[in-house]
N, C-alpha and C positions, 0 to 999 in steps of 0.2 A: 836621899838622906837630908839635902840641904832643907828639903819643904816640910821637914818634919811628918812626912802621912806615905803611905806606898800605895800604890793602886793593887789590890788585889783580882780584877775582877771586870775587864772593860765595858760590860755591860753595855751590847749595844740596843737599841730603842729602833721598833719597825720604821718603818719607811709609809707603810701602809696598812688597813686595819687589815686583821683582825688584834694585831697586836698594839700594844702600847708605843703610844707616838711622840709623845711627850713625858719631861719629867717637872713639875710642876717644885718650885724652890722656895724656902723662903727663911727667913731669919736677921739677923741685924741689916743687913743689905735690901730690905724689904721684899717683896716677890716680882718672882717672873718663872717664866716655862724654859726649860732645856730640851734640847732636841739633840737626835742622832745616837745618845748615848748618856747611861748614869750611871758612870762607871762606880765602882764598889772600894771604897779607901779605906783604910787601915792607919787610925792617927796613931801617934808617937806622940810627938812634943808640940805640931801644931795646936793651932786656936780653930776651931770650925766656930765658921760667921755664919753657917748658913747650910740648912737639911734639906733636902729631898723630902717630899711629902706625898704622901700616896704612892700606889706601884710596887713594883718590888724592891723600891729602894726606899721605902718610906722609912723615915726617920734615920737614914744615911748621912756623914756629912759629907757635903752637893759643892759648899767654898772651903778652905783654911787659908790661914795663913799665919807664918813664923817668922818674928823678927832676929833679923840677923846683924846686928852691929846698928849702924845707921840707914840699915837696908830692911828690904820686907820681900820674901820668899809666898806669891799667893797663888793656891791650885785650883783650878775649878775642872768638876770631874764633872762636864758637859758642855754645849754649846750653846750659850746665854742668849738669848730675845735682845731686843732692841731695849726693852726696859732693864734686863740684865746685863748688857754692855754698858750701858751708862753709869750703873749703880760699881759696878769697878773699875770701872775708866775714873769714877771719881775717887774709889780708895785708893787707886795707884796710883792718883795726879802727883802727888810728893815726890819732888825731882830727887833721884839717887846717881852719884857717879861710881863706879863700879871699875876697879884694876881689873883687867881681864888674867888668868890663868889658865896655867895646862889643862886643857880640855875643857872649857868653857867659851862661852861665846857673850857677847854683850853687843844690844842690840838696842839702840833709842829711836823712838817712835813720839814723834813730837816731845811730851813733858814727859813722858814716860820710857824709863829703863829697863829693860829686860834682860837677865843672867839667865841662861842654858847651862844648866850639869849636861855635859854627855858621857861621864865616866862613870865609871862605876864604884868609885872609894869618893869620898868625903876631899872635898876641895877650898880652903877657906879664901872669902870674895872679901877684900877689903874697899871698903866705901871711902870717897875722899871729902 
């Protein structure tokens, strides 16, 4: 609920032909190819930066993201390329600090913070 989108649908991507291998992306975040998996989301109150194109997920959205306070909630429903980690390694460079709460986890990786929902109700992350 935090991320505003549900995954309905994990949509995994072959390993090998005859099936689809990649999911090709693209949108405010410019392009790059996903692999493993495009999975199938369901927005709510998210912002998708960024669709699936081609496949069976064409025209899916591939990024979101919802702001939460002074924080930013972003999903990506694949496994981004080297040109695709960069392009949100740069949205998520915005340093967030984040109170941890019940059932959540908080997680920094260089400039970048990471909050985990592990519950399953609605938890509010206050940023400082």
């Amino acid at each position: 609920e935090s991320f505003g989108m549900r995954v309905t649908d994990f949509g995994a991507l072959a390993l090998t032909p005859p099936g689809q291998q990649s999911a090709p992306v693209a949108g405010s975040l410019g392009r790059f190819e996903g692999t493993h998996c495009a999975e199938e989301l369901t927005v709510d109150t998210a912002e998708v930066l960024a669709s699936f194109e081609g496949g069976r997920a064409d025209a899916r959205p591939a990024v979101t993201m919802r702001t939460l306070g002074a924080g930013r909630a972003i999903y990506v429903a694949t496994i981004p390329d080297d040109e695709g980690l960069r392009s949100l390694a740069r949205l998520a460079a915005r340093p967030v600090e984040a109170a941890p709460e019940p059932g959540t986890e908080v997680v920094q990786r260089g400039d970048v913070t990471f909050v985990i929902d592990h519950v399953s109700h609605s938890v509010t992350i206050t940023s400082h």
